[in-house]
Each structure stands twice: as structure tokens, then as C-alpha cells.
C-alpha positions as CSV (number, residue, x, y, z in Angstrom):
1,X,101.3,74.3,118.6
2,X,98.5,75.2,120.2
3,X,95.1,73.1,119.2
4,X,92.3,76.3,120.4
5,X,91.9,79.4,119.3
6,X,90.2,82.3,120.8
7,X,87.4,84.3,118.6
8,X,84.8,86.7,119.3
9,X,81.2,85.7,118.7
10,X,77.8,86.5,120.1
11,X,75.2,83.6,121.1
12,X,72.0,85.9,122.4
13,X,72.3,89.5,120.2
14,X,72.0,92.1,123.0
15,X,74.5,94.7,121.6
16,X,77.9,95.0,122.7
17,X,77.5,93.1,125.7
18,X,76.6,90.1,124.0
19,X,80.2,89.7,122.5
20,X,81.9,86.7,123.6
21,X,85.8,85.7,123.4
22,X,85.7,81.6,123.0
23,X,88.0,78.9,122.3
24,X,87.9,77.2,119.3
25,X,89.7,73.7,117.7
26,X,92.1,74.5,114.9
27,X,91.5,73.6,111.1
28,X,94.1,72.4,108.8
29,X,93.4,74.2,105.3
30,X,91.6,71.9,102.7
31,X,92.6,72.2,99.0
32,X,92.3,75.6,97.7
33,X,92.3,77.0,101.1
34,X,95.0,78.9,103.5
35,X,95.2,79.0,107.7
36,X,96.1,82.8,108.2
37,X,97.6,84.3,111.5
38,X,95.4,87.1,111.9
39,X,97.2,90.8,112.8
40,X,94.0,92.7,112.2
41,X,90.6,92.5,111.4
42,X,88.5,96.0,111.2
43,X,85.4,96.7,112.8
44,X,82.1,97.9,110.7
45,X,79.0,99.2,111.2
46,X,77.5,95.5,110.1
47,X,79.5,93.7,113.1
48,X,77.4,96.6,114.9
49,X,73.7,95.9,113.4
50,X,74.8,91.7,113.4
51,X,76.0,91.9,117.5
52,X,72.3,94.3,117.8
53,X,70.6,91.1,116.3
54,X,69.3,93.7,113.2
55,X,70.1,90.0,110.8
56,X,68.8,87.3,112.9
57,X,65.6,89.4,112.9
58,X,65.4,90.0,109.2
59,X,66.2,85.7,108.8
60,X,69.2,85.7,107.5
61,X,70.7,83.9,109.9
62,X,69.9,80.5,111.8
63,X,73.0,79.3,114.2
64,X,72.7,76.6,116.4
65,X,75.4,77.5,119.1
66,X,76.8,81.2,118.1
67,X,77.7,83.4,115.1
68,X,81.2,84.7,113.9
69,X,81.8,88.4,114.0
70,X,83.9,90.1,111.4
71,X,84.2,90.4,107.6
72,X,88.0,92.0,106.5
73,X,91.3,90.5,107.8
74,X,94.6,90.9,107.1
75,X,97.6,88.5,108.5
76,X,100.2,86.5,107.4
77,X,99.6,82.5,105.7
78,X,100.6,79.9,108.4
79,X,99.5,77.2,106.6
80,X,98.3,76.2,102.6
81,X,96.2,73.0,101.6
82,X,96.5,71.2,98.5
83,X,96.5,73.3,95.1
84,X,97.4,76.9,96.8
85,X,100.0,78.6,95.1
86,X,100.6,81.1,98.1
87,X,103.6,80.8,100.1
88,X,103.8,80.3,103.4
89,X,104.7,83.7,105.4
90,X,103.1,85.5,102.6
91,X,101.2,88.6,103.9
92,X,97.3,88.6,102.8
93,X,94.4,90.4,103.9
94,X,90.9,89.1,102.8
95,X,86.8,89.1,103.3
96,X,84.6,86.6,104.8
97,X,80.9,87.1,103.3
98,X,77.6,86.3,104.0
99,X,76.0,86.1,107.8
100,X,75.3,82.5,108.7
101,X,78.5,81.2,110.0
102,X,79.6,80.5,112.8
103,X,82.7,82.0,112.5
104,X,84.4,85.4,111.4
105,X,87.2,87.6,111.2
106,X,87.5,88.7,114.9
107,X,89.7,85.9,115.9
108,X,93.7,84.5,116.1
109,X,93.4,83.2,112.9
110,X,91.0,82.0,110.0
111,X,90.8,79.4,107.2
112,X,89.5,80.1,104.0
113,X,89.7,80.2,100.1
114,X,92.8,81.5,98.6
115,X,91.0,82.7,95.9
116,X,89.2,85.1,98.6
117,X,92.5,86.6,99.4
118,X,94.9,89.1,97.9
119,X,98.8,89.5,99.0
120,X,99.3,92.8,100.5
121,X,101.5,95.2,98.5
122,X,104.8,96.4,100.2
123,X,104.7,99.7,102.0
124,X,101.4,98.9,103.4
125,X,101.0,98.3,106.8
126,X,98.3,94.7,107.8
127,X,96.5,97.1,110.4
128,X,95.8,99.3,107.2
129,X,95.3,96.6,105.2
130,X,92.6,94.9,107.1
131,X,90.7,97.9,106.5
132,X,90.2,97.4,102.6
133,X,89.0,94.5,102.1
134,X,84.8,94.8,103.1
135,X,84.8,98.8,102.5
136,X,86.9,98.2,99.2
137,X,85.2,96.0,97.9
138,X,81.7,97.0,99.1
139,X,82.1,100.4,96.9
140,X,83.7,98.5,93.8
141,X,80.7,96.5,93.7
142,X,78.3,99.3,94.7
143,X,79.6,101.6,91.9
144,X,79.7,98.9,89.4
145,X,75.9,98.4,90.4
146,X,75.5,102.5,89.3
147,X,77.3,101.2,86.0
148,X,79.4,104.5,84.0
149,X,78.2,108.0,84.8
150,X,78.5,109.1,81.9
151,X,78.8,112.9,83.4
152,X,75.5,112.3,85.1
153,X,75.0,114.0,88.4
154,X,76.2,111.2,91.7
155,X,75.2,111.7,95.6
156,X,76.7,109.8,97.9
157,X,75.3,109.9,101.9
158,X,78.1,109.6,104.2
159,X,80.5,110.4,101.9
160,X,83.3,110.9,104.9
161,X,82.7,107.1,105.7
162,X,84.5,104.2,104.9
163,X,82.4,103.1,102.1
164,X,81.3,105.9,101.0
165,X,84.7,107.7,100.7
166,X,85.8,104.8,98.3
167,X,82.5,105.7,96.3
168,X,83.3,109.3,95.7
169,X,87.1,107.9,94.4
170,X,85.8,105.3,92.4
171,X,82.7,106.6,91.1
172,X,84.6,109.8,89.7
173,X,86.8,107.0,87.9
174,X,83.8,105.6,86.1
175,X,83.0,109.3,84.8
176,X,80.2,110.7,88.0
177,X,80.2,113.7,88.8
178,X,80.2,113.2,92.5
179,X,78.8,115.6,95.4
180,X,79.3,113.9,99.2
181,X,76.8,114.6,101.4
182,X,78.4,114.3,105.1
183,X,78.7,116.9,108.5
184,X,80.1,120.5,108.0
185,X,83.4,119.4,109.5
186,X,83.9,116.8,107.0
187,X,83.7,119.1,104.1
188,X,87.7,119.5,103.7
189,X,88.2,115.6,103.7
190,X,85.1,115.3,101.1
191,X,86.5,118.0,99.0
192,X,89.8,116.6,99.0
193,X,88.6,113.5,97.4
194,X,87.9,115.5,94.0
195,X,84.3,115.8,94.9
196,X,81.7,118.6,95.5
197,X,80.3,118.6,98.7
198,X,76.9,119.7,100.3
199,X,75.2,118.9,104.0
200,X,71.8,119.8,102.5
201,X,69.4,117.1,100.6
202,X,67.4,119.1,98.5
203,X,67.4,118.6,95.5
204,X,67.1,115.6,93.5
205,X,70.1,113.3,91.6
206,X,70.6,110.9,89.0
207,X,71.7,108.5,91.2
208,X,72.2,108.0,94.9
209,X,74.4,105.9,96.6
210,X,73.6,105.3,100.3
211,X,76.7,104.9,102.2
212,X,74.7,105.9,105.2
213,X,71.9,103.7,104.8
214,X,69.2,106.4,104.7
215,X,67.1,104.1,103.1
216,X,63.5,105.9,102.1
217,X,64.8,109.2,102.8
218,X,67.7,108.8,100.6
219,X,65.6,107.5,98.0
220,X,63.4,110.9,98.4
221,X,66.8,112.4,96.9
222,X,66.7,110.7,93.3
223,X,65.6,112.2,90.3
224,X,62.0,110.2,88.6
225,X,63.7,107.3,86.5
226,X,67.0,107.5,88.4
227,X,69.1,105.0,90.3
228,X,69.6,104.7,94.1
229,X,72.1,101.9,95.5
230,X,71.4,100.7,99.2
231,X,73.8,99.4,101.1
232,X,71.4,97.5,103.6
233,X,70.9,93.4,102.5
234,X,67.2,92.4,103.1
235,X,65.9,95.7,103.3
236,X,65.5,97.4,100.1
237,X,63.3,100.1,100.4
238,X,60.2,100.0,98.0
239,X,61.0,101.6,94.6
240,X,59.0,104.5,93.4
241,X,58.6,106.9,90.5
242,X,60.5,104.4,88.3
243,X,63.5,104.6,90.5
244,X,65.7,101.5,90.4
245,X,66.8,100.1,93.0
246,X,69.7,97.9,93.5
247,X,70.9,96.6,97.2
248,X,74.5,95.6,97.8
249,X,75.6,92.7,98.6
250,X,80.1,92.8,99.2
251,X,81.1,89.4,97.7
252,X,84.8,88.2,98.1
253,X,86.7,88.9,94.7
254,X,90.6,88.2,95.6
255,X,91.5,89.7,92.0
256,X,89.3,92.7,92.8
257,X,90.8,93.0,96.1
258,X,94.5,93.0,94.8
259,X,93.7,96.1,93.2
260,X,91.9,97.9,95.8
261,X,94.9,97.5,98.2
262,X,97.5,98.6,95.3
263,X,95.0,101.7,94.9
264,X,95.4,101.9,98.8
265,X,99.4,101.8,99.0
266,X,99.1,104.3,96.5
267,X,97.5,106.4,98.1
268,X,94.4,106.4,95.5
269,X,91.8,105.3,98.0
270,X,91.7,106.6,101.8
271,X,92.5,104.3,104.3
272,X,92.4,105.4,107.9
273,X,93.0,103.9,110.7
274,X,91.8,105.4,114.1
275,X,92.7,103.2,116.4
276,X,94.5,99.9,117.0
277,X,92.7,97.6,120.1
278,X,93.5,94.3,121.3
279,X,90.8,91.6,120.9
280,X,89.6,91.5,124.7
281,X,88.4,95.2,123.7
282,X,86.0,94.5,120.8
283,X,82.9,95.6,122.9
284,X,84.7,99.2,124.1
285,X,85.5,99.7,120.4
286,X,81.7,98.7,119.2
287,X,80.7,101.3,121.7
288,X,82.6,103.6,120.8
289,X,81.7,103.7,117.2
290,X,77.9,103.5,118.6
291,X,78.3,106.9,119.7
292,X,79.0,108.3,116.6
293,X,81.9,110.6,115.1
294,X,84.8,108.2,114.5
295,X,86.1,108.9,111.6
296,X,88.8,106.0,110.3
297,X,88.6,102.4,111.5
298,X,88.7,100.6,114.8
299,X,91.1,97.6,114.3
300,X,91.2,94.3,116.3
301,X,95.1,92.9,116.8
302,X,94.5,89.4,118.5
């Protein structure tokens, strides 16, 4: 067995350029933890803004020698400390949060909690899989930060988006009534979610959530007294006309998770993949989600 691995991690942020592919020492899992084989980790718009430097500038991170890229995962166990009750073999996919580390998902394989991960239903595919986890959970949280509709009128910017997709479905679950605002030729993949949908802003909402990360302009959108969700850490913008303003933060939530990717296999939440790419490639497919227009996830197969 080998004793490196290889993972993808920037030292200077410079954009996609700056990504580099090093060689690592293996970890044996401590208690409560599990060594997973990775077989795909996807690619977000934060891998994007953390590679671009947008969270060593803001302070929230403060690495010596480099910083992990990648948040979701899905792979098979290798390897289980002390007190795991997952098998070896079994098929998981999971989140990495927060931005100071040193490490992340874009790699051969990962150690961490067991209580972070969620076994992946049958019928689901770990390319598809690795998908869920960040955007899954990201919406969960954001919605639960909105709390119950209660009928009450819901926007939710780039509605045709990873995150934001999972909004409109859970949001209408939790009793919104949901409009997506995204581009014209998103409208039937919007509408097929159960939602209204609109490419105009004018007009002003309950609540927003900001699955593209309008920030001010989308807080222009909400009603006086309403609620608007960011979904940019550090940079809330400033509330006004006593709207409230919460700013997601995705947390790991292995329980949570489990149910987002039975929701998934179901076919109750989108999941789309748009391309598969081995690891060497992770600065063609930043690029290529830099220019805009890709709709369903970039994967990483190591």
C-alpha cells in the first residue's frame, strides 16, 4: 500500500492556475473516524472564490504551507478507527466544512468523522452522489434559516443552480410559495420543480434566498420587515428597512445528509451531473465553470 497520496491544493490564490496536485502521507482513521477511497468529489462555485483567494482576503483563512480544495465526496470506506460502526467497503459520500485546512475533498482519499458521513442509498451512482452533500445540505440549512412559509411569497436567485434548485424543492416542502428567478432558458427546468418562475426583480418578497449571491441587489428585492438568506460567509450585506438577515454557513449533518441523498435516489431533489473529469483536470473544469452557463456539476474522479 502505497504511503502518499495525491491532492489538489493552492499555496499563492491566483485563480485556476494556482491549483496544485501534491503528494501527501497517509492517515490511519482515529476513533470515530473513517479513511475513504475517494470516486468523486464535485466542484463549487466556493472551490472557485477559495482558489481566487476571495477567503484568505476576507481572514478566514491562515495556512502555513497550502489549503485543501473541496467540500462534498463520495467513495467507498477503506479503513474505520475505533468506535465506527461502518463497514469496511461501505459506500459513503460526505462534507468537509469550514476553510482553514489544509486539506479537502479533491484528493485519492480523505479521513474524517463518521458522523459527517451518510451511506449512499442503492441505485445511486458515487459520481451523483458526491454532488449532494454541500448543495444538499447548504439548502436544508438555508431553508431552515427562512423557517415555515406559511404560504408566504419565496424568491430564490439562481433558482436553476445547484443550491438553489434544492431551495425551490425544499422550501415548497416547508409550505413557500416559491418563484425562481434564473435565465429565460431555464424557465422549463424551474417550472418543473413545482415553482413559478420569473427573469424580472421587480417587485418585492417576503423572503429571498440568494442562491446567486446577489448580495445588496438581492436584498433590494425583499418586502420592509421580510427575510433575505445570503449564501456568502463573512459578507453579510447590511440589513435595512427591518429586513433580517441571516448568512449561511453548510455544516456537516451525516443524519441530515442520509436523507438528502434518499430524496436524491428518489428522484425528489435534482441531481445533475455535467461532466465526469479526472483529477489532473481540476483547473480546465474551474475554467470552465468561470465562464458561465454549466448547468449540473463538474465532478473530480481521482
Amino acid at each position: 500500500m502505497s504511503t502518499t497520496f495525491r491532492t489538489a491544493v493552492v499555496r499563492t490564490t491566483g485563480g485556476p492556475d494556482s491549483i496544485e496536485i501534491i503528494d501527501v502521507p497517509v492517515v490511519e482513521p482515529g476513533p470515530g473516524q473513517v479513511r475513504v477511497e475517494i470516486a468523486g468529489a464535485a466542484v463549487n462555485p466556493v472551490d472557485l472564490a477559495l482558489a481566487a483567494g476571495v477567503f484568505h482576503r476576507l481572514g478566514l483563512i491562515d495556512q502555513p504551507d497550502h489549503t485543501g480544495l473541496g467540500w462534498d465526496f463520495a467513495g467507498t470506506v477503506t479503513a474505520a478507527g475505533p468506535d465506527v460502526d461502518i463497514p469496511v467497503g461501505s459506500r459513503v459520500a460526505g462534507l468537509v466544512a469550514g476553510f482553514d485546512r489544509d486539506f479537502g475533498t479533491y484528493a485519492e482519499q480523505l479521513v474524517v468523522p463518521a458522523s459527517d458521513t451518510a451511506l449512499v442509498p442503492d441505485g445511486l451512482d458515487l459520481a451523483t452522489a458526491a454532488t449532494v452533500p454541500l448543495n444538499g445540505l447548504a439548502a436544508d440549512q438555508l431553508v431552515d434559516l427562512l423557517g415555515d412559509g406559511g404560504g408566504r411569497s419565496l424568491l430564490v436567485t439562481g433558482a436553476a443552480g445547484a443550491v438553489g434548485a434544492n431551495v425551490v424543492t425544499l422550501a415548497q416542502d416547508r409550505d413557500w410559495r416559491v418563484t425562481g428567478l434564473a435565465r429565460a432558458e431555464d424557465e422549463k427546468f424551474v417550472r418543473g420543480l413545482g415553482a413559478d418562475f420569473t427573469t424580472q426583480t421587480a417587485r418585492a418578497w417576503d423572503a429571498v434566498a440568494d442562491g446567486a449571491a446577489l448580495q445588496e441587489q438581492g436584498l433590494t428585492l425583499v418586502r420592509d420587515g421580510g427575510v433575505f438568506v445570503g449564501v456568502q460567509p463573512g459578507a453579510a450585506p447590511a440589513g435595512e428597512r427591518g429586513v433580517t438577515v441571516r448568512v449561511l454557513v453548510a455544516q456537516p449533518d451525516g443524519a441530515r445528509l442520509a436523507q438528502l441523498l434518499d430524496s436524491t435516489a428518489s428522484g425528489h431533489l435534482p441531481a445533475r451531473v455535467h461532466a465526469v473529469v479526472p483529477l489532473d483536470r481540476v483547473a480546465d473544469a474551474h475554467r470552465a465553470i468561470a465562464r458561465g452557463g454549466v448547468r449540473g456539476k463538474y465532478v473530480l474522479q481521482p
